[in-house]
C-alpha positions in Angstrom: 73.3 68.9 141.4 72.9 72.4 142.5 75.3 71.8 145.6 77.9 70.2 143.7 77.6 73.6 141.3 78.1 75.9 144.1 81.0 73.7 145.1 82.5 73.9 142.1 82.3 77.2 140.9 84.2 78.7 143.7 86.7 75.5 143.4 87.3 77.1 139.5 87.6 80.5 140.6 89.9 80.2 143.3 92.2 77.8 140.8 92.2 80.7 138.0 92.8 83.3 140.6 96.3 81.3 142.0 96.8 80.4 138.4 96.9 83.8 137.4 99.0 84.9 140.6 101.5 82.1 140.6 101.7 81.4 136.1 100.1 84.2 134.6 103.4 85.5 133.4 103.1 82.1 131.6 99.9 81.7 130.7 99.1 85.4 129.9 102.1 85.9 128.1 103.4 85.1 124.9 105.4 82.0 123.1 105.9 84.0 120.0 108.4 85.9 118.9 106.9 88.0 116.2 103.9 90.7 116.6 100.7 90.1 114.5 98.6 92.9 112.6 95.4 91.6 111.6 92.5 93.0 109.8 89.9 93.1 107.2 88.9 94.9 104.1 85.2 94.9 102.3 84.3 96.4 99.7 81.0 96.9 98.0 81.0 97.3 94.5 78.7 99.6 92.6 76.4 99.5 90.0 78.9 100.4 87.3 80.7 97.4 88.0 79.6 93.8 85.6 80.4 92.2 89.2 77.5 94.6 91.0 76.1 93.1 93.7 79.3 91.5 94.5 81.5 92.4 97.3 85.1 91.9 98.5 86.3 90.7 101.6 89.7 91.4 102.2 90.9 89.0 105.2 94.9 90.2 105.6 97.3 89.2 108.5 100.4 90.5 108.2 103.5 88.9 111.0 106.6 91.1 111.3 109.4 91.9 114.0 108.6 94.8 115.7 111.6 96.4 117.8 108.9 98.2 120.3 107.6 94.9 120.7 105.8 94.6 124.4 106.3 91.0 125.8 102.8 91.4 127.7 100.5 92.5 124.5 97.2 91.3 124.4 94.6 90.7 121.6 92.4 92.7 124.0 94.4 95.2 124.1 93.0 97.0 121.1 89.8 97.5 122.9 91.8 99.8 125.2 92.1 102.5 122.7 90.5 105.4 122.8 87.2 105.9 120.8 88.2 108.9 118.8 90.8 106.8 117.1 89.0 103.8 116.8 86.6 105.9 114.2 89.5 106.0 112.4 89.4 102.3 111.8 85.6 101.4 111.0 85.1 104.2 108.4 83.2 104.1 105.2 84.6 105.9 102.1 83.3 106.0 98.8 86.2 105.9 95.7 86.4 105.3 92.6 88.5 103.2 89.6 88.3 103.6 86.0 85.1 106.0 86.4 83.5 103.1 88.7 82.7 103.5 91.9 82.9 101.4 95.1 82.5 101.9 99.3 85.6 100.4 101.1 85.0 99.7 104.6 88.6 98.8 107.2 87.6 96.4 110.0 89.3 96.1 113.0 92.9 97.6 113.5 94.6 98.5 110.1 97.6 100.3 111.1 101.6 98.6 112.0 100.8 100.2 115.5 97.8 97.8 116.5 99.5 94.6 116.7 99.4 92.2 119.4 101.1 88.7 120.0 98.9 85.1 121.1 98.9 84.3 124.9 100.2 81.1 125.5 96.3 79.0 125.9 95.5 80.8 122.2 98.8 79.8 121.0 98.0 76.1 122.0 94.6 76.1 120.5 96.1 78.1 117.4 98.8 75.3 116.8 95.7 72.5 117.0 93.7 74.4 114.2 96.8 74.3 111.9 97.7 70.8 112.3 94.1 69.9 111.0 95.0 72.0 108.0 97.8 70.6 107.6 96.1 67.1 107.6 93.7 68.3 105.2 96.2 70.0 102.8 94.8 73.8 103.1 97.7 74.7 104.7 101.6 74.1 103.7 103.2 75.6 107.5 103.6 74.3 110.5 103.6 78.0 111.6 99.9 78.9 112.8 100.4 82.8 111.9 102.2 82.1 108.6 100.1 80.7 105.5 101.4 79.0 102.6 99.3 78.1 100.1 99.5 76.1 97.0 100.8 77.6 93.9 97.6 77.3 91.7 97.3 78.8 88.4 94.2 79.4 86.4 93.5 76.7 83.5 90.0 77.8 82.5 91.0 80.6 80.1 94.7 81.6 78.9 97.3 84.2 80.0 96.4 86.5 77.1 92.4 86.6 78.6 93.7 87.3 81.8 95.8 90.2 80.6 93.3 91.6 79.1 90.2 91.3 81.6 92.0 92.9 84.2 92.5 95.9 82.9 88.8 97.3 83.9 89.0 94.7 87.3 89.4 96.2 91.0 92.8 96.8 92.6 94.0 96.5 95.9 97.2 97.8 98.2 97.8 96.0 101.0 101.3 97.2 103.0 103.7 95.6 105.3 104.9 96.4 108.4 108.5 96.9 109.4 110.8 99.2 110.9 113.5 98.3 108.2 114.4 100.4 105.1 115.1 97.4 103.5 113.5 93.7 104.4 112.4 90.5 103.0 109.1 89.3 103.1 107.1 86.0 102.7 103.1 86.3 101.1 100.3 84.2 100.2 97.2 84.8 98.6 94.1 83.0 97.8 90.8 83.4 96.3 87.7 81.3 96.7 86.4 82.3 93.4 87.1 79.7 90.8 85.7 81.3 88.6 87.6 84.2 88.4 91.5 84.6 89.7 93.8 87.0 90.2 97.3 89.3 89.8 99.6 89.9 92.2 102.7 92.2 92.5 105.3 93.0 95.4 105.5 96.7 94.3 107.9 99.5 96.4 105.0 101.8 97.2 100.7 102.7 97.3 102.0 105.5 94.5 102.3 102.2 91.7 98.5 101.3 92.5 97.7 104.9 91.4 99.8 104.6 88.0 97.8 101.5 88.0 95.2 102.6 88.3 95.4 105.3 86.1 96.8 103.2 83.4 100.6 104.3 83.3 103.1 102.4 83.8 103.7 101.2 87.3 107.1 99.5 89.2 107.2 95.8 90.4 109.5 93.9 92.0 111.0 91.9 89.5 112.3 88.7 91.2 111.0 85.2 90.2 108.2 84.8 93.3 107.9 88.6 93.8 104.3 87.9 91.5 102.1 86.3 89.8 99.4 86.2 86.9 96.0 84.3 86.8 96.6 82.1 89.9 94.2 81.3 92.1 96.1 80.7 94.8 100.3 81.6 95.2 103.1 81.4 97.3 106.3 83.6 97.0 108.9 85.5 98.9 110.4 89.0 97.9 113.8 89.9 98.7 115.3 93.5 99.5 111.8 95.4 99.6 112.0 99.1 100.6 109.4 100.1 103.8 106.9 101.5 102.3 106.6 98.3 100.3 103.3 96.3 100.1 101.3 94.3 97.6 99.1 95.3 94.6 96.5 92.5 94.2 94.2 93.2 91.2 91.0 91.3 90.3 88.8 90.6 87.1 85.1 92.7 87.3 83.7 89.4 86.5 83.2 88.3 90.1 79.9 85.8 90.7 80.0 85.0 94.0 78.0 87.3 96.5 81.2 87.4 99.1 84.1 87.5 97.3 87.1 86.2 99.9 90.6 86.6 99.5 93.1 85.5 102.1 96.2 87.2 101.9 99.1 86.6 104.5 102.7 88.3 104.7 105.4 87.4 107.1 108.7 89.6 107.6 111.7 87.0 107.4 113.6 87.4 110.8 116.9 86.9 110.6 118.8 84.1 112.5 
């Protein structure tokens, strides 16, 4: 067994060596034509909060045409950067909403500039995952970087609850990316919470989650799939959005899971 090992292992070696020398610019490249941002954002509620414990885990992907777009980018890439700004990205901060306070901590690479596109192999594997979900019904694309999820509105209490309840929840900004001053833009959102649901709103700027916030009146997008109240889960697409664009999601302090997870996914429309 042993020989046949050190037979082998060379064997593989040698074969990923001419593989790389002969088709890496195929297999260490990239099918796709779109660059991919993904991150994460948690937040830890505090004791002022009705939802304390409970935290928030913000999973956001966000796929848009980039026209500095490197053919050869790598997920591994980001590991490249230097440590002083990578600090920038794994920072706590403690803020605060209606007088309540909460610790919001970014994972990974938040920023338009850290995106990378799928090498061919992860591509492949990518494309398998999403035809199980497909199968299974979690998942309405063929696309393996663009979500759509079922349109799912919340039946367990009425519009008039929601509308109300919201008004002490926690609220979100999550931006695109683009290098338009004008685009259009896919999103989905989902929460795994059914016990709670949420708002959301394609709004032209961060500067509306402050009036939000603040309780003054803020600027939506007013087109019919630009939001959406008390869904659990909801598709849309916003035309004509300006670039520092992005959406407000906003959720009920009545949260009773430990791990609150909310998938959101946005997709820059290419045009054709």
């Amino acid at each position: 067994m042993k020989s046949k090992l050190y037979f082998l292992i060379p064997l593989i070696a040698i074969i990923l060596i001419l593989s790389n020398a002969f088709f890496g610019h195929l297999l260490f490249g990239s099918p796709y034509g779109q660059d991919i941002n993904k991150y994460s954002i948690y937040v830890h509620l505090q004791p002022e909060w009705n939802s304390y414990p409970g935290n928030i885990l913000y999973d956001v992907t966000n796929v848009w045409t980039n026209p500095n777009s490197k053919s050869d980018v790598k997920e591994s890439d980001n590991l490249s950067l230097d440590t002083a700004s990578f600090d920038d990205y794994n920072s706590n901060e403690l803020l605060y909403q209606n007088q309540k306070s909460f610790v919001e901590l970014k994972h990974a690479f938040s920023n338009c500039e850290s995106s990378w596109k799928p090498h061919l192999y992860r591509y492949a594997v990518d494309n398998i995952r999403n035809k199980i979900e497909l199968i299974q019904g979690t998942q309405l694309n063929n696309d393996p970087y663009i979500s759509t999820y079922p349109n799912i509105s919340n039946k367990k209490y009425s519009l008039e609850k929601q509308e109300e309840i919201v008004k002490q929840g926690y609220a979100q900004f999550i931006p695109i990316c683009t290098s338009k001053n004008s685009t259009s833009y896919e999103f989905a959102v989902s929460i795994n919470d059914k016990n709670t649901s949420f708002d959301v709103y394609f709004i032209p700027s961060k500067m509306e989650l402050t009036n939000y916030v603040e309780n003054n009146p803020f600027i939506f997008y007013t087109q019919k799939e630009c939001s959406a109240v008390n869904h659990y889960s909801f598709s849309g697409i916003c035309d004509n959005v300006a670039k520092n664009s992005g959406l407000l999601l906003i959720i009920p302090d009545n949260l009773k899971l430990t791990l609150t997870k909310v998938k959101i996914n946005l997709h820059e429309k290419s045009l054709d």
